[in-house]
KOLPAFI-219446 format. One record per residue (C-alpha): residue number from 1; residue in one letter; x, y, z. Coordinates in steps of 0.02 Angstrom, whole numbers, plus 50000, padded with zeros to 5 digits. Example, Ala and Ser with C-alpha at 12.3 -4.5 7.8 and 13.67 -1.06 7.14 Angstrom:
# residues 2
<site><resi>1</resi><resn>A</resn><u>50615</u><v>49775</v><w>50390</w></site>
<site><resi>2</resi><resn>S</resn><u>50684</u><v>49947</v><w>50357</w></site>
END
This chain:
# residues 250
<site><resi>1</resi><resn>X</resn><u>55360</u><v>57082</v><w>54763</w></site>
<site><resi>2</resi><resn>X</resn><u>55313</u><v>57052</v><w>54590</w></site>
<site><resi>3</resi><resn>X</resn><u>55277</u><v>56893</v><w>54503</w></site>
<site><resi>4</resi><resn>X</resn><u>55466</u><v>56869</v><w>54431</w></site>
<site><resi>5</resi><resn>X</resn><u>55542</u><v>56909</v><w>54605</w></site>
<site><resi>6</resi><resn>X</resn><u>55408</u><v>56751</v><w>54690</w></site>
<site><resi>7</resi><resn>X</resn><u>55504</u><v>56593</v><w>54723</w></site>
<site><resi>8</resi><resn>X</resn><u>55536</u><v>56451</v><w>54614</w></site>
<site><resi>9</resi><resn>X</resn><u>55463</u><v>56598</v><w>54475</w></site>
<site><resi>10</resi><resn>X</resn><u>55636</u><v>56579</v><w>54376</w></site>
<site><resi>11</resi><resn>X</resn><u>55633</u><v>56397</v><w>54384</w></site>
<site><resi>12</resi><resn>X</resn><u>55452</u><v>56397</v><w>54315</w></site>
<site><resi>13</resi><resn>X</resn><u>55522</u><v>56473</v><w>54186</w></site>
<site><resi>14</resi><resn>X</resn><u>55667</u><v>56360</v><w>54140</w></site>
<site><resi>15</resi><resn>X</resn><u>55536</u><v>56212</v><w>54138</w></site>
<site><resi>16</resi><resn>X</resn><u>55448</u><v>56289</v><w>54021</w></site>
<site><resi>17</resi><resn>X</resn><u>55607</u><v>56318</v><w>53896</w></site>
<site><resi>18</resi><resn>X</resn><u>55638</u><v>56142</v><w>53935</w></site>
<site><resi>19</resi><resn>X</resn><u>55488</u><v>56077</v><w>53890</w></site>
<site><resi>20</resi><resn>X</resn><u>55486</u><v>56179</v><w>53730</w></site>
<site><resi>21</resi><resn>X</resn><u>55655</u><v>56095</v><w>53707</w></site>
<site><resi>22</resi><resn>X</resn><u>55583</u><v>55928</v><w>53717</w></site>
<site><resi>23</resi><resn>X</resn><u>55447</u><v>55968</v><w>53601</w></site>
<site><resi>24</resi><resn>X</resn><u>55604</u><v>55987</v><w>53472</w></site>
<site><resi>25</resi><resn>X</resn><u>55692</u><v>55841</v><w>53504</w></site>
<site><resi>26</resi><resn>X</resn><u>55551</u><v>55720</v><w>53484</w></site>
<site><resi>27</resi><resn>X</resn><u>55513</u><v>55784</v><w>53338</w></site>
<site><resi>28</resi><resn>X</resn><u>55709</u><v>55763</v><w>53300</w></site>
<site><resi>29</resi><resn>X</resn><u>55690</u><v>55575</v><w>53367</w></site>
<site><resi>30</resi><resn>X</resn><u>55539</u><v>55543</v><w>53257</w></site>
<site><resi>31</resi><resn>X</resn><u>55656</u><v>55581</v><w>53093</w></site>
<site><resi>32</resi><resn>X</resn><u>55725</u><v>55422</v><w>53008</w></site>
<site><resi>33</resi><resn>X</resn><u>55905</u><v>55404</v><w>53067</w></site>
<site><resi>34</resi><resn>X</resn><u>56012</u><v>55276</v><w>53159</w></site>
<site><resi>35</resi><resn>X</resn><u>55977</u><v>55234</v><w>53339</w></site>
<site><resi>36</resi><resn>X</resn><u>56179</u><v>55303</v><w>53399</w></site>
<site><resi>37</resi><resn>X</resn><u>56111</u><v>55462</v><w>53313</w></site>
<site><resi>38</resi><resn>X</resn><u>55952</u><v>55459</v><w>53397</w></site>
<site><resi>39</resi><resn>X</resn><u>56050</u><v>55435</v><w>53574</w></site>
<site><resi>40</resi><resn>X</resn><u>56174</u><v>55572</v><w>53528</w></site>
<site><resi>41</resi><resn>X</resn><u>56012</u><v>55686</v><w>53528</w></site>
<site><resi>42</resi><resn>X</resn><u>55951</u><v>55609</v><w>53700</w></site>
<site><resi>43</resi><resn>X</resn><u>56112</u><v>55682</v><w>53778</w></site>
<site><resi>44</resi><resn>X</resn><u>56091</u><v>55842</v><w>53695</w></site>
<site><resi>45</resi><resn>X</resn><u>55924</u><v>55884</v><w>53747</w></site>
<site><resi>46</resi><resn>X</resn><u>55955</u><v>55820</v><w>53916</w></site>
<site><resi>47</resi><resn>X</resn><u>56084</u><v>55951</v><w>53921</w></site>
<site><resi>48</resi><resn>X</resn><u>55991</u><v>56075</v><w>53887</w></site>
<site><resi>49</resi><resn>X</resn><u>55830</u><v>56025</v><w>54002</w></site>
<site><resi>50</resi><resn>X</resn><u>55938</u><v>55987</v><w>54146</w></site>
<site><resi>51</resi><resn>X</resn><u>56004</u><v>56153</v><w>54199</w></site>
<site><resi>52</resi><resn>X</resn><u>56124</u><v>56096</v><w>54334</w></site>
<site><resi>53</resi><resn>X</resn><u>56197</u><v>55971</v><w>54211</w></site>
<site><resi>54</resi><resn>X</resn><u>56369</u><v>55993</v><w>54150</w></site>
<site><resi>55</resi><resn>X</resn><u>56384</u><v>55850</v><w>54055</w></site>
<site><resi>56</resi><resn>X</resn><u>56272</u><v>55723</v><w>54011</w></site>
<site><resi>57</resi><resn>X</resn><u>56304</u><v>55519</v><w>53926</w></site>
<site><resi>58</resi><resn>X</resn><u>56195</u><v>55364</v><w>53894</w></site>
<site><resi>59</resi><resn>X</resn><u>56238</u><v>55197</v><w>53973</w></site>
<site><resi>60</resi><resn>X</resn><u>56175</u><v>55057</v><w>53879</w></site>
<site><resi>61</resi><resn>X</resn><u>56183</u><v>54864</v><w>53909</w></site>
<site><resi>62</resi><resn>X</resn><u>56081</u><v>54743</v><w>53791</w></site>
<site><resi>63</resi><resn>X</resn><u>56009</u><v>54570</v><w>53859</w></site>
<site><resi>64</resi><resn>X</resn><u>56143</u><v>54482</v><w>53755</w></site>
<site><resi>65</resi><resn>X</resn><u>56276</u><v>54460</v><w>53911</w></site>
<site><resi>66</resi><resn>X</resn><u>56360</u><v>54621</v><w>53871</w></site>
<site><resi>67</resi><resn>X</resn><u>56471</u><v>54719</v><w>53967</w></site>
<site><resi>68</resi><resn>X</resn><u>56389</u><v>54920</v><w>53986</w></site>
<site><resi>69</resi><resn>X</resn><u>56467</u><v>55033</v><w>53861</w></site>
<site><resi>70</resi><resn>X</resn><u>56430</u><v>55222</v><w>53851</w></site>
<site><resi>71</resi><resn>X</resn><u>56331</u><v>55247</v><w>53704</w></site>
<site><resi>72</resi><resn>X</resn><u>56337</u><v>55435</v><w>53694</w></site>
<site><resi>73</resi><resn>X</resn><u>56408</u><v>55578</v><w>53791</w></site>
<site><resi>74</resi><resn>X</resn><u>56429</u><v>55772</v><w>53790</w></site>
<site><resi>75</resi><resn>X</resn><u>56597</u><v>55761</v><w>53855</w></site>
<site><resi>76</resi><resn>X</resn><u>56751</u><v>55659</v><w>53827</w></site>
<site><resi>77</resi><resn>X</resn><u>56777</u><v>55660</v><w>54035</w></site>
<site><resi>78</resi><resn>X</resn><u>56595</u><v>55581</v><w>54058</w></site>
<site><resi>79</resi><resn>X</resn><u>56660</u><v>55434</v><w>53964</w></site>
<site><resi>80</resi><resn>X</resn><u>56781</u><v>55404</v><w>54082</w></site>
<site><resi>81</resi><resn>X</resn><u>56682</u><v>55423</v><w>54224</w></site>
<site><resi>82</resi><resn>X</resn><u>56556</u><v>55318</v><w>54172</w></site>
<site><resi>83</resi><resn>X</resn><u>56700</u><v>55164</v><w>54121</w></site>
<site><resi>84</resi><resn>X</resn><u>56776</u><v>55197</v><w>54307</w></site>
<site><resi>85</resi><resn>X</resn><u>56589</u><v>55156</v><w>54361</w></site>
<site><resi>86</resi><resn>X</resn><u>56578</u><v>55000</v><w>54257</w></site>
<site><resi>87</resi><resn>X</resn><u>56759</u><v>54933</v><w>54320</w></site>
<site><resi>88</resi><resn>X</resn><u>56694</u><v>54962</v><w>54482</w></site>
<site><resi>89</resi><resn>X</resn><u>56542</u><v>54847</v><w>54453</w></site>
<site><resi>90</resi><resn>X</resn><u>56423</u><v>54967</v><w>54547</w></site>
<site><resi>91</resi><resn>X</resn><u>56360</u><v>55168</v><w>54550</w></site>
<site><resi>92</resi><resn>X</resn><u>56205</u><v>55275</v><w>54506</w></site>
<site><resi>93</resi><resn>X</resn><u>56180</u><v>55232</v><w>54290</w></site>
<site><resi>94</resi><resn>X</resn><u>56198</u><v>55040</v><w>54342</w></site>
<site><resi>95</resi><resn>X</resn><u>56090</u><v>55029</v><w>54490</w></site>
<site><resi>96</resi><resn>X</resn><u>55971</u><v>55153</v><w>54368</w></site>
<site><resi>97</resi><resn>X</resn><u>55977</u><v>55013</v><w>54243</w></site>
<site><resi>98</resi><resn>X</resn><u>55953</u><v>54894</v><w>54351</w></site>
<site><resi>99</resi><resn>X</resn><u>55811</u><v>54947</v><w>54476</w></site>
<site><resi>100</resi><resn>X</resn><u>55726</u><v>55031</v><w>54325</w></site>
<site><resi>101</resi><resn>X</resn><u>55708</u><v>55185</v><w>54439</w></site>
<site><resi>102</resi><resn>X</resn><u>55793</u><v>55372</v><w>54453</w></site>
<site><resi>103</resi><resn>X</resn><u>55940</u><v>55387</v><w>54570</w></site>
<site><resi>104</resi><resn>X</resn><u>55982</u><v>55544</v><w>54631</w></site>
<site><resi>105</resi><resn>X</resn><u>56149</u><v>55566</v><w>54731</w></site>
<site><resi>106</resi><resn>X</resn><u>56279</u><v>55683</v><w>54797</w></site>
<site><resi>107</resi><resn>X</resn><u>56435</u><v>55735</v><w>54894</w></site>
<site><resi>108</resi><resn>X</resn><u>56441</u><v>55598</v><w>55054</w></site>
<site><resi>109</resi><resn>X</resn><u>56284</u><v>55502</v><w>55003</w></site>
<site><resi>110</resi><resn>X</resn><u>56389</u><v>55452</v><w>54850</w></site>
<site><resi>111</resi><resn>X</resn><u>56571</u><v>55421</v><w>54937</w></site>
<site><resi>112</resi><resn>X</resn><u>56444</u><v>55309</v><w>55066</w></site>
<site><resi>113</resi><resn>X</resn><u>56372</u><v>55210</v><w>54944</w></site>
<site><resi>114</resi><resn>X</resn><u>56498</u><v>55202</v><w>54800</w></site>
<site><resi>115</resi><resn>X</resn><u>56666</u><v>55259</v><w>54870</w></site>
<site><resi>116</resi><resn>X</resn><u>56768</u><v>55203</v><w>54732</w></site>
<site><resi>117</resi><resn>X</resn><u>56643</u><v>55273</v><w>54584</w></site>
<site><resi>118</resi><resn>X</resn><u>56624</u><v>55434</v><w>54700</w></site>
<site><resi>119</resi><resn>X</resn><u>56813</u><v>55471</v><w>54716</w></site>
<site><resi>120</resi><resn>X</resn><u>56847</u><v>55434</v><w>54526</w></site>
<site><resi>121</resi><resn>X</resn><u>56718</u><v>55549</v><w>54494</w></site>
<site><resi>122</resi><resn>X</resn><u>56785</u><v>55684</v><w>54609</w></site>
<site><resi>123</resi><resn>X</resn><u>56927</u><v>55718</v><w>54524</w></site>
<site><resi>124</resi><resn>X</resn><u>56832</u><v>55789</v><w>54368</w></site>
<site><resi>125</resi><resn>X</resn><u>56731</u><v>55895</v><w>54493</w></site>
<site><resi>126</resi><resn>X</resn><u>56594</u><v>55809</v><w>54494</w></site>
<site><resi>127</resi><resn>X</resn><u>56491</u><v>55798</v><w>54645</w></site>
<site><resi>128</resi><resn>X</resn><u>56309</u><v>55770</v><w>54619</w></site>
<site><resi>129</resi><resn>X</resn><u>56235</u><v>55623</v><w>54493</w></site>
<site><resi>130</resi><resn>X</resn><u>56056</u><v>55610</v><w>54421</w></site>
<site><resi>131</resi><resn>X</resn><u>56028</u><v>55434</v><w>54313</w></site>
<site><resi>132</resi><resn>X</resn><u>55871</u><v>55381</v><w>54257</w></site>
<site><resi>133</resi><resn>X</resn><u>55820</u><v>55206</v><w>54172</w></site>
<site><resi>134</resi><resn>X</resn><u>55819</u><v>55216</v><w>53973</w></site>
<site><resi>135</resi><resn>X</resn><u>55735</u><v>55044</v><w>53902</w></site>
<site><resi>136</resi><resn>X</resn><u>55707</u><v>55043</v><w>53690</w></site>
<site><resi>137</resi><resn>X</resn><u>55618</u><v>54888</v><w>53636</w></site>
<site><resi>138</resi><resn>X</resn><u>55599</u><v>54832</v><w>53464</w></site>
<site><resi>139</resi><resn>X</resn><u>55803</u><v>54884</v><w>53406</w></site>
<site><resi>140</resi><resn>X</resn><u>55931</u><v>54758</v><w>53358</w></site>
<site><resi>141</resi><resn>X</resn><u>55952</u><v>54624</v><w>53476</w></site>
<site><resi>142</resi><resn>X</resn><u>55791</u><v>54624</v><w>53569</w></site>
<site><resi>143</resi><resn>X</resn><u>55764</u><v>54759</v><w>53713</w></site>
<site><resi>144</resi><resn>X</resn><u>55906</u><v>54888</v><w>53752</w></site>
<site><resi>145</resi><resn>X</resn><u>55904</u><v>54944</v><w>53917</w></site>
<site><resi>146</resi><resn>X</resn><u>56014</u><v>55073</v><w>53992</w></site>
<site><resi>147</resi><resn>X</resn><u>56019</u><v>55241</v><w>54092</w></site>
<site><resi>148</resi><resn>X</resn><u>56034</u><v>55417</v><w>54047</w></site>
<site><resi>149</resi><resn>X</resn><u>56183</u><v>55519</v><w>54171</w></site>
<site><resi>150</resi><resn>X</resn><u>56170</u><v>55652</v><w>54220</w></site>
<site><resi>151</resi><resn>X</resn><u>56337</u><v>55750</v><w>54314</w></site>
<site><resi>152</resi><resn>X</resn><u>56364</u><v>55902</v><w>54390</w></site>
<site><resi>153</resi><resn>X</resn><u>56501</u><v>56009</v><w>54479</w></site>
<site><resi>154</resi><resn>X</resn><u>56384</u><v>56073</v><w>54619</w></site>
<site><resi>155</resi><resn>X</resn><u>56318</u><v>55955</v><w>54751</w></site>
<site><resi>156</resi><resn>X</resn><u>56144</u><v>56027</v><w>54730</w></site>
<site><resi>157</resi><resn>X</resn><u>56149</u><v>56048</v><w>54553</w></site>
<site><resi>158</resi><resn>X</resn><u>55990</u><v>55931</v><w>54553</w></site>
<site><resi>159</resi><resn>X</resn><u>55823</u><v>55929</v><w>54638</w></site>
<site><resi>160</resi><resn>X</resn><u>55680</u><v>55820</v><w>54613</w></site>
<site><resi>161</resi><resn>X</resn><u>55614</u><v>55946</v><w>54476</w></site>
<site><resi>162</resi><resn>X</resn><u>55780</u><v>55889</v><w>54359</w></site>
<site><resi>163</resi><resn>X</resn><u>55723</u><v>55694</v><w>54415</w></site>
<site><resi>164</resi><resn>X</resn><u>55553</u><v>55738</v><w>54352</w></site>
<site><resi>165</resi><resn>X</resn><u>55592</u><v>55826</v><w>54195</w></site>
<site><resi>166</resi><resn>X</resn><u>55716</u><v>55693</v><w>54185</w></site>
<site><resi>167</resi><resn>X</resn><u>55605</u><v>55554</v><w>54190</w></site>
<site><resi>168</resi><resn>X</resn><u>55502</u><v>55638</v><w>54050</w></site>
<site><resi>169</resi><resn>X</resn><u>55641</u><v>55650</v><w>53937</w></site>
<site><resi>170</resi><resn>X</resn><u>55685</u><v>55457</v><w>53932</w></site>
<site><resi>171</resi><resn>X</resn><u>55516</u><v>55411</v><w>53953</w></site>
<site><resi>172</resi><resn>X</resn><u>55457</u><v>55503</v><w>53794</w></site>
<site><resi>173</resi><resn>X</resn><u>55628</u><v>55474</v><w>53700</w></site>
<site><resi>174</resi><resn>X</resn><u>55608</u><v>55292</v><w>53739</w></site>
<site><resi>175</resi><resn>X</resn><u>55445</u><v>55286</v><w>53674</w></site>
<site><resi>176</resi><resn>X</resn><u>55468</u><v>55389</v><w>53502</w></site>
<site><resi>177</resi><resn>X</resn><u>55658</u><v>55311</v><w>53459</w></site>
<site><resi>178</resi><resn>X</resn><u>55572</u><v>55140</v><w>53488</w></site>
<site><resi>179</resi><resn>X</resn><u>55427</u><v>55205</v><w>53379</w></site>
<site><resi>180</resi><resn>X</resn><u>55541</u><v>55289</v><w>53245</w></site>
<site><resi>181</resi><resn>X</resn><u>55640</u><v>55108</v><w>53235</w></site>
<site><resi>182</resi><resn>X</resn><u>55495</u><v>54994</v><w>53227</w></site>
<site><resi>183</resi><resn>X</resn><u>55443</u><v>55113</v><w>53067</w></site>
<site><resi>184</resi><resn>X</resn><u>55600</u><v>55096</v><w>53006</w></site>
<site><resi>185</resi><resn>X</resn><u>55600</u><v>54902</v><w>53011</w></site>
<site><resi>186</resi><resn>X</resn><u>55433</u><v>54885</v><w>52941</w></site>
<site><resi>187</resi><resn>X</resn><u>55470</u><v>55015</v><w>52783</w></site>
<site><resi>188</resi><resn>X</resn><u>55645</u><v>54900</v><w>52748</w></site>
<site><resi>189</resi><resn>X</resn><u>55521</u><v>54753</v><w>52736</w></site>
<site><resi>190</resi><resn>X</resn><u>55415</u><v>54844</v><w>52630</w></site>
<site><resi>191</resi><resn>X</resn><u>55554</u><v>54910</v><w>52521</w></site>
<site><resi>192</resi><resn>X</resn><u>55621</u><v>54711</v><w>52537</w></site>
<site><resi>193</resi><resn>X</resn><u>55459</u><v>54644</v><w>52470</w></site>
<site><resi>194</resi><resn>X</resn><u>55457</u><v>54789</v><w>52316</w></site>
<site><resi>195</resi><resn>X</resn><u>55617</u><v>54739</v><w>52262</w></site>
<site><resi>196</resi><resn>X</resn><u>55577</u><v>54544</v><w>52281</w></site>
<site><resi>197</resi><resn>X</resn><u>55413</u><v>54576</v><w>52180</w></site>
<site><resi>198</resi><resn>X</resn><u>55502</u><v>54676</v><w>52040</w></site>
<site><resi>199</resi><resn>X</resn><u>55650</u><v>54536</v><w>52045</w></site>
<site><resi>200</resi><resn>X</resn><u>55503</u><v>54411</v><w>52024</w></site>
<site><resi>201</resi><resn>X</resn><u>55417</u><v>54501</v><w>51861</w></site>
<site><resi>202</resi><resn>X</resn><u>55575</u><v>54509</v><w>51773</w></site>
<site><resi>203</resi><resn>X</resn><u>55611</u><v>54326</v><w>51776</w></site>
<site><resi>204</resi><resn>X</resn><u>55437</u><v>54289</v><w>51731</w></site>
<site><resi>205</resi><resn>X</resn><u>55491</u><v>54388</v><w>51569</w></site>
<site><resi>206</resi><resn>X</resn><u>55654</u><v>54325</v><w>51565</w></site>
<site><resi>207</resi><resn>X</resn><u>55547</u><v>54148</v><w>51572</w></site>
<site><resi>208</resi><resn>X</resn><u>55394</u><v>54211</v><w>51445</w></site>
<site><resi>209</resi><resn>X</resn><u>55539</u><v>54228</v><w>51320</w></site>
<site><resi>210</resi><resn>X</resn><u>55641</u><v>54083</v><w>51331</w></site>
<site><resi>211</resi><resn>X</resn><u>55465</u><v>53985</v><w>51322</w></site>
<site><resi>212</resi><resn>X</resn><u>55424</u><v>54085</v><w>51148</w></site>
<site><resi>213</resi><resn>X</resn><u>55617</u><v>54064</v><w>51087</w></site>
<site><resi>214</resi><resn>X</resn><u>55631</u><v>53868</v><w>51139</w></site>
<site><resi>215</resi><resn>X</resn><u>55439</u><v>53821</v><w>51118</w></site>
<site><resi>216</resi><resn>X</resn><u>55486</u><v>53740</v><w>51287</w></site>
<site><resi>217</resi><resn>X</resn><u>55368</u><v>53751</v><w>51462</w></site>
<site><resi>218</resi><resn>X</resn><u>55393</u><v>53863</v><w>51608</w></site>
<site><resi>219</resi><resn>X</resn><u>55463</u><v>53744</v><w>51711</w></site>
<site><resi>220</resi><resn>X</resn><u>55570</u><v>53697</v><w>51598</w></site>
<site><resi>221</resi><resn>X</resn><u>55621</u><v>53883</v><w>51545</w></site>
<site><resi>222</resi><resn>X</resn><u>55652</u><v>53917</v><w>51743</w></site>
<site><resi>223</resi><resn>X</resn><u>55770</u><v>53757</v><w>51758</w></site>
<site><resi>224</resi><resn>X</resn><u>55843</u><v>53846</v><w>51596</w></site>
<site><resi>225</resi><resn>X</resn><u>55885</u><v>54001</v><w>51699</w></site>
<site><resi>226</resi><resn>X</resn><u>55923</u><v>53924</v><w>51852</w></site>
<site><resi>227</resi><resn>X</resn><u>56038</u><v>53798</v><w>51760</w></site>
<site><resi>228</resi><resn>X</resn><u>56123</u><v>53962</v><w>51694</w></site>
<site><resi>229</resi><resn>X</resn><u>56133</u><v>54041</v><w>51862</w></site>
<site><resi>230</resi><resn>X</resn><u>56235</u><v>53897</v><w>51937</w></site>
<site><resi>231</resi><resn>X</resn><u>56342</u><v>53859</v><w>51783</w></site>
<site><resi>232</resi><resn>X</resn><u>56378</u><v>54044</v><w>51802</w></site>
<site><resi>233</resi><resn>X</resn><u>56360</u><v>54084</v><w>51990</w></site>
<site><resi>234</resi><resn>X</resn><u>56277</u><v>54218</v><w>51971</w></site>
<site><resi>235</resi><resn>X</resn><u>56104</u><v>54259</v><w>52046</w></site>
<site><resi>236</resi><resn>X</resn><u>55949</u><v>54221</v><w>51964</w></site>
<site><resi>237</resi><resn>X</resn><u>55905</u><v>54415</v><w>51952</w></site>
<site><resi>238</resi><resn>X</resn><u>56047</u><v>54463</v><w>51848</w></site>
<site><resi>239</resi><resn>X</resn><u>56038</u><v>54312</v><w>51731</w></site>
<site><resi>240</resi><resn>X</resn><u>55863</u><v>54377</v><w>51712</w></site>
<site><resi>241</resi><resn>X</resn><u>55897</u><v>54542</v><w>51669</w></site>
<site><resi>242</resi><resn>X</resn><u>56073</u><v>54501</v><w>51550</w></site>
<site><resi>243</resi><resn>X</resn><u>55946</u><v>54391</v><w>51436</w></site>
<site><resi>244</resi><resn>X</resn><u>55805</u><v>54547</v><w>51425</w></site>
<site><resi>245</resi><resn>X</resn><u>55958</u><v>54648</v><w>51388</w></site>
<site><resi>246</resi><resn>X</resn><u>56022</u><v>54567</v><w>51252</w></site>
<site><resi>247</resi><resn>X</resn><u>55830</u><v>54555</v><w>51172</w></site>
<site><resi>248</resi><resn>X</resn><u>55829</u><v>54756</v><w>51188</w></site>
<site><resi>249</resi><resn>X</resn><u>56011</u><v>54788</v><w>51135</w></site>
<site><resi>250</resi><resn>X</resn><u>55988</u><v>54650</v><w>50954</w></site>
END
């Protein structure tokens, strides 16, 4: 028997090309793009690491009172699945969610513990379910937490090898989304505080010359502008920049 032909060889195998897939999407996650993006990429790398997945969505709730929605999905039919769960008030991506654990379920386990989920599911074909917990601090709203689905047609299309692998992928995604959205927070502050700073010189200049013009003080020059601004209702800024205009264009 050679080493190809020893059991579990091929799987070895496909863990590897998943993990190399990972190593992609992180990097993908890392990039500066919105967090539905971000999620989009989640499902699409789970895909691809999970290979008794055929399709693959993104449950999310946010501590706000919301109702679940499905954030992302490879297929138009995993939507509806995962809706049918949320009507029902119960199934794997909630109890995921809400044990912050992986649940791993097929054929009668499923129609035993959520008949109605189970039976909507069924008549897509699907048969087996892997979630696992997806929690993003740090985004809009405070902490986003959710599950990542996983479906297939088989009822051993997952082991715990897909849990584990799993696990990995919205443990790490989690942790470099959250990462990628904290950066991008902190560089629209930065590019907040440029813009205030650059707003600020100009109506010092806008000030420095209605001080020369009027022989009057800076506080008085600044009610000047401010008096202009209201009169006008236009922001401070732009009266700023109309009066350093006109000096450059006379």
């Amino acid at each position: 028997m050679t080493a190809d032909e020893l059991p579990g060889a091929s799987r070895l195998d496909e863990t590897t090309e998943a993990l190399e897939d990972l190593e992609q999407m992180w990097d993908a996650l890392a990039g500066e793009e919105p967090l539905s993006n971000s999620l989009q990429r989640l499902v699409d790398a789970a895909l691809k690491v999970v290979t008794g997945a055929d399709a693959v969505s993104v449950t999310v709730t946010v501590h706000s009172g919301l109702n679940p929605k499905t954030a992302a999905s490879s297929h138009e039919w995993a939507v509806i699945v995962d809706k049918n769960q949320y009507e029902a008030g119960d199934g794997p991506c909630l109890e995921a969610a809400r044990i912050r654990e992986p649940v791993l379920v097929s054929g009668k386990q499923a129609f035993a513990r959520w008949p109605q989920f189970a039976a909507d599911a069924a008549r897509y074909g699907v048969h087996a379910y892997l979630s696992t917990p997806l929690a993003l601090t740090g985004v809009e709203n405070g902490q986003l937490i959710g599950a990542l689905n996983v479906y297939g047609f088989q009822t051993d299309s997952f082991d715990r090898l897909d849990e584990a692998l799993l696990r990995l992928v919205t443990t790490t995604a989690s942790a470099t989304i959250t990462n990628a959205q904290r950066y991008l927070k902190m560089r629209d502050v930065a590019d907040h505080m440029r813009t205030a700073m650059a707003s600020r010189a100009e109506i010092e200049q806008a000030k420095g010359v209605l001080m020369a013009v009027h022989g009057i003080t800076a506080e008085e020059a600044f009610d000047k502008l401010v008096a202009q601004s209201q009169r006008t209702n236009t922001k401070l800024i732009v009266i700023a920049r109309q009066l350093l205009a006109s000096l450059r264009n006379s």
